[in-house]
mmCIF file of the C-alpha atoms, coordinates in Angstrom:
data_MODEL
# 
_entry.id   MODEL 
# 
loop_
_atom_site.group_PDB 
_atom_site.id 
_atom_site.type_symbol 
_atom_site.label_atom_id 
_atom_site.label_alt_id 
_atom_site.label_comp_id 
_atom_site.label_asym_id 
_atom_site.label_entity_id 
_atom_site.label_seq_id 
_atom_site.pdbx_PDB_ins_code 
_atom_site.Cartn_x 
_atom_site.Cartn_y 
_atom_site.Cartn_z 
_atom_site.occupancy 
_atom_site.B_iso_or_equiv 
_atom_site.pdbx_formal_charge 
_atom_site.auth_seq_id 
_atom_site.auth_comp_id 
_atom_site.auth_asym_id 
_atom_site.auth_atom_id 
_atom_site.pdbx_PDB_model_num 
ATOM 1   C CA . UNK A 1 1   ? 76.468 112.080 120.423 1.00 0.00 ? 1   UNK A CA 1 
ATOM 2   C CA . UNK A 1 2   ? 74.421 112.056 117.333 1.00 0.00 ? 2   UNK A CA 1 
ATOM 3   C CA . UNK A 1 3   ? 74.383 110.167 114.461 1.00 0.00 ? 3   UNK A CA 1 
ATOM 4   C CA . UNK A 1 4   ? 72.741 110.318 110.877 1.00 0.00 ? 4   UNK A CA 1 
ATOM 5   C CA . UNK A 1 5   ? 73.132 106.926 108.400 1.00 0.00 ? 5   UNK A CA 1 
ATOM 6   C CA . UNK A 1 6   ? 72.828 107.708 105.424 1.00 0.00 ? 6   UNK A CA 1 
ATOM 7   C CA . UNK A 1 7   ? 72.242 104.554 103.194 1.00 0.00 ? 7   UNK A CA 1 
ATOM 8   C CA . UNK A 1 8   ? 71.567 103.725 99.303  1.00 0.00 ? 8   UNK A CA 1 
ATOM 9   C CA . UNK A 1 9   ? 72.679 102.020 96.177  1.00 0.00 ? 9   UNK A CA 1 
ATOM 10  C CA . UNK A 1 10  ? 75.516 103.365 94.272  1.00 0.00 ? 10  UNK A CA 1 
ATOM 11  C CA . UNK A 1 11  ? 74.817 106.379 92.731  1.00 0.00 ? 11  UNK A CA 1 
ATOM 12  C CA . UNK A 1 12  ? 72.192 107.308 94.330  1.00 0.00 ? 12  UNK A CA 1 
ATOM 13  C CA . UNK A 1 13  ? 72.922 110.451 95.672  1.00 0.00 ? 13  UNK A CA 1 
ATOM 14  C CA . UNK A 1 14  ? 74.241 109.480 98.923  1.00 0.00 ? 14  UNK A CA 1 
ATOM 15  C CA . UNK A 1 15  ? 77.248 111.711 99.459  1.00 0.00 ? 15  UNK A CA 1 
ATOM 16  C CA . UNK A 1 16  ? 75.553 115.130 97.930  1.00 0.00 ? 16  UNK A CA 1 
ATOM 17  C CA . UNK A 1 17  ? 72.969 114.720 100.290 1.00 0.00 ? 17  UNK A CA 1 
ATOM 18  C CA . UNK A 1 18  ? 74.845 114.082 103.364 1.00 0.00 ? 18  UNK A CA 1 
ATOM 19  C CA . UNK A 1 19  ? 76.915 117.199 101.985 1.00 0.00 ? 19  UNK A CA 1 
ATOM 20  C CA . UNK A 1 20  ? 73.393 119.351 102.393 1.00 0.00 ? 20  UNK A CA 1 
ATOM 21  C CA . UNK A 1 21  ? 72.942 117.769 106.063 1.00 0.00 ? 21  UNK A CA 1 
ATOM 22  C CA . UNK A 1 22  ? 76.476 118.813 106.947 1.00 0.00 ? 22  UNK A CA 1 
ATOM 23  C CA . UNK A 1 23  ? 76.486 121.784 105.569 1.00 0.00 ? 23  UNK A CA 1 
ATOM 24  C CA . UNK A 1 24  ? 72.901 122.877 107.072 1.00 0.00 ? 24  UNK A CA 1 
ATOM 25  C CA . UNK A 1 25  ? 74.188 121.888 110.542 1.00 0.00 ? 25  UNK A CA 1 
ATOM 26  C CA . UNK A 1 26  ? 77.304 123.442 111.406 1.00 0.00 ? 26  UNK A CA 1 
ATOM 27  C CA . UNK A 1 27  ? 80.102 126.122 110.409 1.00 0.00 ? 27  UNK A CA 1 
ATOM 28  C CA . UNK A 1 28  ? 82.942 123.248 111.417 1.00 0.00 ? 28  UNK A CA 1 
ATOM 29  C CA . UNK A 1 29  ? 82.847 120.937 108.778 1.00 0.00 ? 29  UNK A CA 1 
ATOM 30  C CA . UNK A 1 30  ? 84.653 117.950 107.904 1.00 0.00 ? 30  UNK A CA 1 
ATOM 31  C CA . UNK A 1 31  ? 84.943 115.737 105.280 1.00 0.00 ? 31  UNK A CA 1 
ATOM 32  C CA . UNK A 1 32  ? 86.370 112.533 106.144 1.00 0.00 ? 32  UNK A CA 1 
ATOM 33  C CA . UNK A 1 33  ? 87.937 110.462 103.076 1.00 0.00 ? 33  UNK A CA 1 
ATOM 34  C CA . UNK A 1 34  ? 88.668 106.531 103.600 1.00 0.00 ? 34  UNK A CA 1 
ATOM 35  C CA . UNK A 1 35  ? 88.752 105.610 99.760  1.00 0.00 ? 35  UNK A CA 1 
ATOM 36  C CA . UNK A 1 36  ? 92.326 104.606 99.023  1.00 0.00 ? 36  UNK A CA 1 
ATOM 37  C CA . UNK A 1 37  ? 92.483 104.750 95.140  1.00 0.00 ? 37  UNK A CA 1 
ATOM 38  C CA . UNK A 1 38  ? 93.760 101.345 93.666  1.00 0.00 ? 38  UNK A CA 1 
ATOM 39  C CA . UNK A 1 39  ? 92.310 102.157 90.313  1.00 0.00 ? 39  UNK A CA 1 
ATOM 40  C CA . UNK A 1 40  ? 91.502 104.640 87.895  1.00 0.00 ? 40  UNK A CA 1 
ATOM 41  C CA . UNK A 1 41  ? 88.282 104.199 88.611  1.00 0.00 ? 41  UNK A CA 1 
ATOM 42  C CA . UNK A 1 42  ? 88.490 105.170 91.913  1.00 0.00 ? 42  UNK A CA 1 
ATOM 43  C CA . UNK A 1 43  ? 90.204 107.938 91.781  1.00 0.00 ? 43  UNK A CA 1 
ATOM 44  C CA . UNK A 1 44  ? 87.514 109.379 89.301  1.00 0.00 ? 44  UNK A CA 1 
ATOM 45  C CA . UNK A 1 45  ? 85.093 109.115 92.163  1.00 0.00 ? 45  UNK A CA 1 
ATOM 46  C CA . UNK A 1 46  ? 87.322 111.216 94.415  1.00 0.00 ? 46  UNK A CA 1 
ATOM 47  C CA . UNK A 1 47  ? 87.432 114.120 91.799  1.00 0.00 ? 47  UNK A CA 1 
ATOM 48  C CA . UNK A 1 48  ? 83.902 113.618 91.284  1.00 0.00 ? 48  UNK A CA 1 
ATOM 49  C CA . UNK A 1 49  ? 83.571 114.023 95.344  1.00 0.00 ? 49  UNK A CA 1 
ATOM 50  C CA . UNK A 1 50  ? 86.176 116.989 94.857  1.00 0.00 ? 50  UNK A CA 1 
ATOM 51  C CA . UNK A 1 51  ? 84.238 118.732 92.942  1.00 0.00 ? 51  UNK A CA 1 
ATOM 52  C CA . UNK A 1 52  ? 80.933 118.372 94.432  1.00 0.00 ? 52  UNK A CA 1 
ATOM 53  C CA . UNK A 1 53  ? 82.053 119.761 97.765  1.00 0.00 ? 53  UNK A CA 1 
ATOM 54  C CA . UNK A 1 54  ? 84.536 122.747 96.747  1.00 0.00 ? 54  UNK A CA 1 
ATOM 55  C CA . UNK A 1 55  ? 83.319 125.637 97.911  1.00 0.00 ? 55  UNK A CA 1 
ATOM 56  C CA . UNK A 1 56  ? 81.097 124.209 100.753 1.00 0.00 ? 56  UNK A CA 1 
ATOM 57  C CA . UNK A 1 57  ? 83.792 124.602 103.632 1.00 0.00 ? 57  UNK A CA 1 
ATOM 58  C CA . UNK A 1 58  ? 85.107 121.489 104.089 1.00 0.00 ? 58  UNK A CA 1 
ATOM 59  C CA . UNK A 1 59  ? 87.956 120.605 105.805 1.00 0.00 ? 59  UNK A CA 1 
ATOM 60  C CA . UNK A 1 60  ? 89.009 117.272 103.854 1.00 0.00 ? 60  UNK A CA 1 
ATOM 61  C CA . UNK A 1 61  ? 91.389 114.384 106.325 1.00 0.00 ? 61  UNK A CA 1 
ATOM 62  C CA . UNK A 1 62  ? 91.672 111.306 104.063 1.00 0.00 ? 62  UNK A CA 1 
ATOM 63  C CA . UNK A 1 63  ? 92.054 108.452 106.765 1.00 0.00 ? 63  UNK A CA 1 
ATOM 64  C CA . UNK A 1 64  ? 91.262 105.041 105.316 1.00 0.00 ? 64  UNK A CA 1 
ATOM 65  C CA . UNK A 1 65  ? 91.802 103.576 109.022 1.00 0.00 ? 65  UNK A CA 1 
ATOM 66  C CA . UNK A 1 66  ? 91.590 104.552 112.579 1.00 0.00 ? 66  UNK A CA 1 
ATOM 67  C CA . UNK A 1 67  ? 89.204 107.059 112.527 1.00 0.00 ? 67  UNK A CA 1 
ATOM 68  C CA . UNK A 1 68  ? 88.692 106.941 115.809 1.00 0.00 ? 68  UNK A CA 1 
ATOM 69  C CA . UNK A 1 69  ? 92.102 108.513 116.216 1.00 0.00 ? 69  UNK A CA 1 
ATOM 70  C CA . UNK A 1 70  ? 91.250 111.320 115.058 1.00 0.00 ? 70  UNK A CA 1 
ATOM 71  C CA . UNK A 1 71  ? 91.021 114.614 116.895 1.00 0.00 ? 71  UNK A CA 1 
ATOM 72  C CA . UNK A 1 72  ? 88.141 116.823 116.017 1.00 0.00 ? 72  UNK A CA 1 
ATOM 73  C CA . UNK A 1 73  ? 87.228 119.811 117.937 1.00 0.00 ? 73  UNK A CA 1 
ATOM 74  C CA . UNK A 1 74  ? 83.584 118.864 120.197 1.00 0.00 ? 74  UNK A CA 1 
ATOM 75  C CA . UNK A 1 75  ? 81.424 121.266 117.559 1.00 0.00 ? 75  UNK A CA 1 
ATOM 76  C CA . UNK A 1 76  ? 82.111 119.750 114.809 1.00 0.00 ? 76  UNK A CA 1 
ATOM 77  C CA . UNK A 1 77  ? 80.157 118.317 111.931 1.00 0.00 ? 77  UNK A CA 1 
ATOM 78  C CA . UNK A 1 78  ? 81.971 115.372 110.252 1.00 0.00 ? 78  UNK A CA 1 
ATOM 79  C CA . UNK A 1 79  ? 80.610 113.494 107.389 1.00 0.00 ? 79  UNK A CA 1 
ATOM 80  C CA . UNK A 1 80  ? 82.481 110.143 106.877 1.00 0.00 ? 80  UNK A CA 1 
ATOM 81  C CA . UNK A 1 81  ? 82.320 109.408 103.123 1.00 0.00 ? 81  UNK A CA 1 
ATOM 82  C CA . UNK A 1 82  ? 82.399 106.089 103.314 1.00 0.00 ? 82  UNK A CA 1 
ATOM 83  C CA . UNK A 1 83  ? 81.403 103.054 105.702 1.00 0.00 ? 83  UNK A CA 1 
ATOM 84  C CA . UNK A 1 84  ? 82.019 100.224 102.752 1.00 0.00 ? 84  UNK A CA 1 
ATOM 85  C CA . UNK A 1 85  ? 85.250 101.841 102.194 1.00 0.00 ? 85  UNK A CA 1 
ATOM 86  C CA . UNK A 1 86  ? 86.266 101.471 105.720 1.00 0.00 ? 86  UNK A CA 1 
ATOM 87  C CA . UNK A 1 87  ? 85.183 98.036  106.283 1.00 0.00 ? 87  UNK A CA 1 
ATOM 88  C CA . UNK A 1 88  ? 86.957 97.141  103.171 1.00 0.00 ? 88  UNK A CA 1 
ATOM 89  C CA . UNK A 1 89  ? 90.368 98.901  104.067 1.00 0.00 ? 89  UNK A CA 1 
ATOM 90  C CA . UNK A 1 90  ? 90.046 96.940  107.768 1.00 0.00 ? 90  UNK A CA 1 
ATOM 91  C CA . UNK A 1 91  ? 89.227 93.620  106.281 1.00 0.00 ? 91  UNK A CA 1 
ATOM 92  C CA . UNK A 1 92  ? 91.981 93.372  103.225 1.00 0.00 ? 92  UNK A CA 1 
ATOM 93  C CA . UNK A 1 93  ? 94.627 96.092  104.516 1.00 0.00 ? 93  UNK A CA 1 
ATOM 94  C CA . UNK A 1 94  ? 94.586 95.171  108.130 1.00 0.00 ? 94  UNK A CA 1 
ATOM 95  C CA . UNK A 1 95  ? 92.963 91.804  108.861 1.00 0.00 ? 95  UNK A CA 1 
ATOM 96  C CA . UNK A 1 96  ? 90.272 93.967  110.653 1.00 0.00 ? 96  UNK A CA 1 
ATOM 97  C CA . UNK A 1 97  ? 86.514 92.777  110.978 1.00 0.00 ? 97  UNK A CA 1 
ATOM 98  C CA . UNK A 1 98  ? 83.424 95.301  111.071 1.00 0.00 ? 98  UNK A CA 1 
ATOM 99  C CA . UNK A 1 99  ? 83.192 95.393  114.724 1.00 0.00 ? 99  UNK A CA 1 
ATOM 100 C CA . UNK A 1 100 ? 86.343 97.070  114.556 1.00 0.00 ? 100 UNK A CA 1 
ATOM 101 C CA . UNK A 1 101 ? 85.200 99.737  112.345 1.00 0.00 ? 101 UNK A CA 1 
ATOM 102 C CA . UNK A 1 102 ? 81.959 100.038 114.292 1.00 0.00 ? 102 UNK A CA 1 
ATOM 103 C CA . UNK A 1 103 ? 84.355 101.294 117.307 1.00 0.00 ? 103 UNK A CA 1 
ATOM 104 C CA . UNK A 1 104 ? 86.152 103.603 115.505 1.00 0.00 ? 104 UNK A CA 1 
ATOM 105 C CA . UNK A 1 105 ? 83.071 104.788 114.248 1.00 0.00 ? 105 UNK A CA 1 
ATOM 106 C CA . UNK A 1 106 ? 81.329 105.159 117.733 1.00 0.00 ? 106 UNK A CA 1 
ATOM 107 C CA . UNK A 1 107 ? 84.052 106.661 119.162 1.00 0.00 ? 107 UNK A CA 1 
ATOM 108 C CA . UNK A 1 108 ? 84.860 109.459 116.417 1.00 0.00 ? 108 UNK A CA 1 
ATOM 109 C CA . UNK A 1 109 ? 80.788 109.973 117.029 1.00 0.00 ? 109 UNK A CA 1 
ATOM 110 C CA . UNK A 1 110 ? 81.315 110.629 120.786 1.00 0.00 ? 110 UNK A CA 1 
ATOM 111 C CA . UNK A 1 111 ? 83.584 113.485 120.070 1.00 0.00 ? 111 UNK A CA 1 
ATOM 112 C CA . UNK A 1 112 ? 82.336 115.392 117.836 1.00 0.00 ? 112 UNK A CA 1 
ATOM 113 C CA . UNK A 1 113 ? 78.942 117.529 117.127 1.00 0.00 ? 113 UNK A CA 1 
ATOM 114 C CA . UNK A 1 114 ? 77.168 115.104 114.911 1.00 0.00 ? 114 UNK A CA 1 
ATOM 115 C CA . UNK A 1 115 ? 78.713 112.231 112.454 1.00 0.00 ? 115 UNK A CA 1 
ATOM 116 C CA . UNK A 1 116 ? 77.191 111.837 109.286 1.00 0.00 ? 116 UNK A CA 1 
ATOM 117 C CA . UNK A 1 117 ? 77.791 108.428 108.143 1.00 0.00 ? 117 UNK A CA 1 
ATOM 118 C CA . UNK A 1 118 ? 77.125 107.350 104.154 1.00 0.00 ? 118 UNK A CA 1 
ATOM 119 C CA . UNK A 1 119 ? 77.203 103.513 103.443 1.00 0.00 ? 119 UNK A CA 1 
ATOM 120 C CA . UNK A 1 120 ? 76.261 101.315 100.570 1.00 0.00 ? 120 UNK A CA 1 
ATOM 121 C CA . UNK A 1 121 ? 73.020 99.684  101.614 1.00 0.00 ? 121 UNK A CA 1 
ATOM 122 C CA . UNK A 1 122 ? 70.966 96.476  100.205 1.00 0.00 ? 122 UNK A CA 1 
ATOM 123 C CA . UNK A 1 123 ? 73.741 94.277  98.922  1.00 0.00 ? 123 UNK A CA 1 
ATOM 124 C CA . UNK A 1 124 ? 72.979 91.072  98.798  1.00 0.00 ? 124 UNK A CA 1 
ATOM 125 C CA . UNK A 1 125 ? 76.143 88.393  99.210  1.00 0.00 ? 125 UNK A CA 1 
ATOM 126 C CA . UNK A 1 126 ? 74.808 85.546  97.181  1.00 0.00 ? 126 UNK A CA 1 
ATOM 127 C CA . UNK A 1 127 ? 76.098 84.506  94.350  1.00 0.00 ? 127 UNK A CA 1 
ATOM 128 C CA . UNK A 1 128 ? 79.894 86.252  94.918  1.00 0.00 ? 128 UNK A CA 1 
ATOM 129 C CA . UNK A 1 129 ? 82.784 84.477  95.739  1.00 0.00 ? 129 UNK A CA 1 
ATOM 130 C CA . UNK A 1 130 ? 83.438 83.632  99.601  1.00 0.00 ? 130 UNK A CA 1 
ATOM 131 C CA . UNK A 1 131 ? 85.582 86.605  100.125 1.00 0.00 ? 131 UNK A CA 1 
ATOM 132 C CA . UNK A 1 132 ? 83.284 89.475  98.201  1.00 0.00 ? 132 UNK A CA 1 
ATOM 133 C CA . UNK A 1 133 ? 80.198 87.667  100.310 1.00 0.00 ? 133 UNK A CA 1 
ATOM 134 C CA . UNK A 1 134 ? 81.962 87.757  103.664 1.00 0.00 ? 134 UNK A CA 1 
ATOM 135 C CA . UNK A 1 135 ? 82.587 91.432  103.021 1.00 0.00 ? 135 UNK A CA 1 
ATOM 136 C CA . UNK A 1 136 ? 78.939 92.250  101.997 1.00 0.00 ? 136 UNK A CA 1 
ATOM 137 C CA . UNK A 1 137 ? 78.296 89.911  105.395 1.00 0.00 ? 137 UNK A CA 1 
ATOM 138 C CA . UNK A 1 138 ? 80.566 92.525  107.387 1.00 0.00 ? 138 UNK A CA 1 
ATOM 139 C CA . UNK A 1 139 ? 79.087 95.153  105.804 1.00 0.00 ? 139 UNK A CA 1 
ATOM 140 C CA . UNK A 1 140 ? 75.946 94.559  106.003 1.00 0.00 ? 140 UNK A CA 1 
ATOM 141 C CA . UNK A 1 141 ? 76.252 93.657  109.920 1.00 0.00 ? 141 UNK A CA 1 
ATOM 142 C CA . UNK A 1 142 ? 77.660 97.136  110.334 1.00 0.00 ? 142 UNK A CA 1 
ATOM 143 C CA . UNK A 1 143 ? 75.222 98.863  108.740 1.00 0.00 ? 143 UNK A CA 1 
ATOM 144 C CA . UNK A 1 144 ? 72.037 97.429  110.816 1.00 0.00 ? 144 UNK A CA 1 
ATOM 145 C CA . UNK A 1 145 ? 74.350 98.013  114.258 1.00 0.00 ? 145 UNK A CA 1 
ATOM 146 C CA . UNK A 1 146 ? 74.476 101.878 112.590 1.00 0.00 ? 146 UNK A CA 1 
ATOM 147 C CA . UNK A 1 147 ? 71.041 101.661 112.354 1.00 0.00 ? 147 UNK A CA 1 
ATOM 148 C CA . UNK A 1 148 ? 70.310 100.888 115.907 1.00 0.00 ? 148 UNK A CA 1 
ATOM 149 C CA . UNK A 1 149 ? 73.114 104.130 116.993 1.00 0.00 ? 149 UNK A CA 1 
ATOM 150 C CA . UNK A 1 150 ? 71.513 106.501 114.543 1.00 0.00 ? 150 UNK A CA 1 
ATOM 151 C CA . UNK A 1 151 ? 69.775 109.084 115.388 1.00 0.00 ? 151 UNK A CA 1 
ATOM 152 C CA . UNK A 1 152 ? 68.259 109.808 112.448 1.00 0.00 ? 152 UNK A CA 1 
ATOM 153 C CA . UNK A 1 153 ? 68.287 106.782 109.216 1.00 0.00 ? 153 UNK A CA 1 
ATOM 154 C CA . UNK A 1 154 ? 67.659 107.723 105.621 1.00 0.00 ? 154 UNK A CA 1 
ATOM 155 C CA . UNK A 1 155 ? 67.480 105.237 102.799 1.00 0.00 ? 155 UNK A CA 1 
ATOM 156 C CA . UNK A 1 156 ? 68.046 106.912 99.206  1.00 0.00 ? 156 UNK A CA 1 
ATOM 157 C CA . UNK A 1 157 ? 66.095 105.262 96.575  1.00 0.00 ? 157 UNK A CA 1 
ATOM 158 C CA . UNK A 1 158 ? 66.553 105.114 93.231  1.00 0.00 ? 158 UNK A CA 1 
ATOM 159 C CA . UNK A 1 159 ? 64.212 105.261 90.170  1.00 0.00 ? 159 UNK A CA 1 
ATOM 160 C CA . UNK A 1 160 ? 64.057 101.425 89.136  1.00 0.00 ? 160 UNK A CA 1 
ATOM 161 C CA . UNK A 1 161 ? 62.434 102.997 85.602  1.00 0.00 ? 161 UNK A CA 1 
ATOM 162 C CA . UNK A 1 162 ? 64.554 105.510 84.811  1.00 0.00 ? 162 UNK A CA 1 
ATOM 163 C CA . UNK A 1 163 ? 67.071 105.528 87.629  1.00 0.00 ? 163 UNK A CA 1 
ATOM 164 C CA . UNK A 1 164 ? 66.743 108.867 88.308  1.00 0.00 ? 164 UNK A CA 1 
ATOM 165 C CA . UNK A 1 165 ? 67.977 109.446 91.737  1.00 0.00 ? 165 UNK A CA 1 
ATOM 166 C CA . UNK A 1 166 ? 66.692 110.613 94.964  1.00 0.00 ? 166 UNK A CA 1 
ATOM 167 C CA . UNK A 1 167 ? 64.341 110.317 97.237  1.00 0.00 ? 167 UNK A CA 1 
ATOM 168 C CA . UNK A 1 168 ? 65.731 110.332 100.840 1.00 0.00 ? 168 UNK A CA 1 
ATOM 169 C CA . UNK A 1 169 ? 63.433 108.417 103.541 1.00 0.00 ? 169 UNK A CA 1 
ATOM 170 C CA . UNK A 1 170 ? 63.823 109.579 106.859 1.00 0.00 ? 170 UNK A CA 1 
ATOM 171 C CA . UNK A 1 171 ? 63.767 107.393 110.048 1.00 0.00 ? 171 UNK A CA 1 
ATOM 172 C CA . UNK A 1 172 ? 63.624 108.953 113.447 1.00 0.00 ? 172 UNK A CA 1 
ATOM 173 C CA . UNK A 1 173 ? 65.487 106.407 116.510 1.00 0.00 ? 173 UNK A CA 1 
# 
């Protein structure tokens, strides 16, 4: 089983980056969507995330839950685009806390070549109402438990000066 985390700020460069790991480590690729557009907004992102991975051999399964039912074949590379989506979706869709989502997550990993995980990183819950802070909580708690099943970490940083975008950091487990 191995795992990459790949964490940043929005728009940081995240998900084009974990496209380059996928694509540099395996011929079965897939792309596994858990944003459930509520918004305009959202569903720009997925046509930006369209866009940026046509072309690259993708096979795309949009699951926004129980991704750990999902079959994939054992030489696989899957790259699930996103954790915060999926801890969202199991917290307001499904009464569902991050440990949940960890399992799915952990289980997905064991069957497949390598998981490629992309998660919003460095929120910080003060100052939001209780519900947005026990989500960043949840999050937040996931992302640290990835960070002790990874593999391999990398933070994305962003430019504070000009917010440029990207510089990956890698960690080694």
């Amino acid at each position: 089983m191995e795992i990459q985390l790949i964490l940043g700020p929005n728009n940081s460069g995240k998900s084009k980056y974990a496209e380059e790991v996928a694509v540099a480590g395996g011929d079965k690729l897939i792309y596994l969507a858990t944003m459930i557009p509520r918004n305009e907004d959202n569903r720009k992102r997925i046509e930006k995330h369209r866009i940026q991975r046509l072309n690259k051999g993708f096979q795309t399964i949009e699951a926004g839950w129980n991704i750990g039912e999902i079959q994939v074949e054992p030489d696989t590379v899957v790259l699930l685009e996103d954790a915060s989506n999926l801890v969202a979706n199991g917290m307001f869709m499904h009464g569902a806390d991050a440990e949940v989502a960890l399992q799915d997550i952990l289980t997905l990993a064991g069957r497949c070549k390598k998981l490629i995980v992309v998660s919003i990183g460095g929120l910080v819950a003060e100052g939001y109402d209780e519900e947005t802070s026990y989500y960043i909580g949840q999050l937040n708690w996931l992302n640290r438990r990835l960070q002790e099943e990874a593999n391999v970490v990398t933070e994305m940083s962003v430019d504070a000066e000009d917010m440029t975008c990207c510089s990956p950091i890698r960690k080694e487990n």
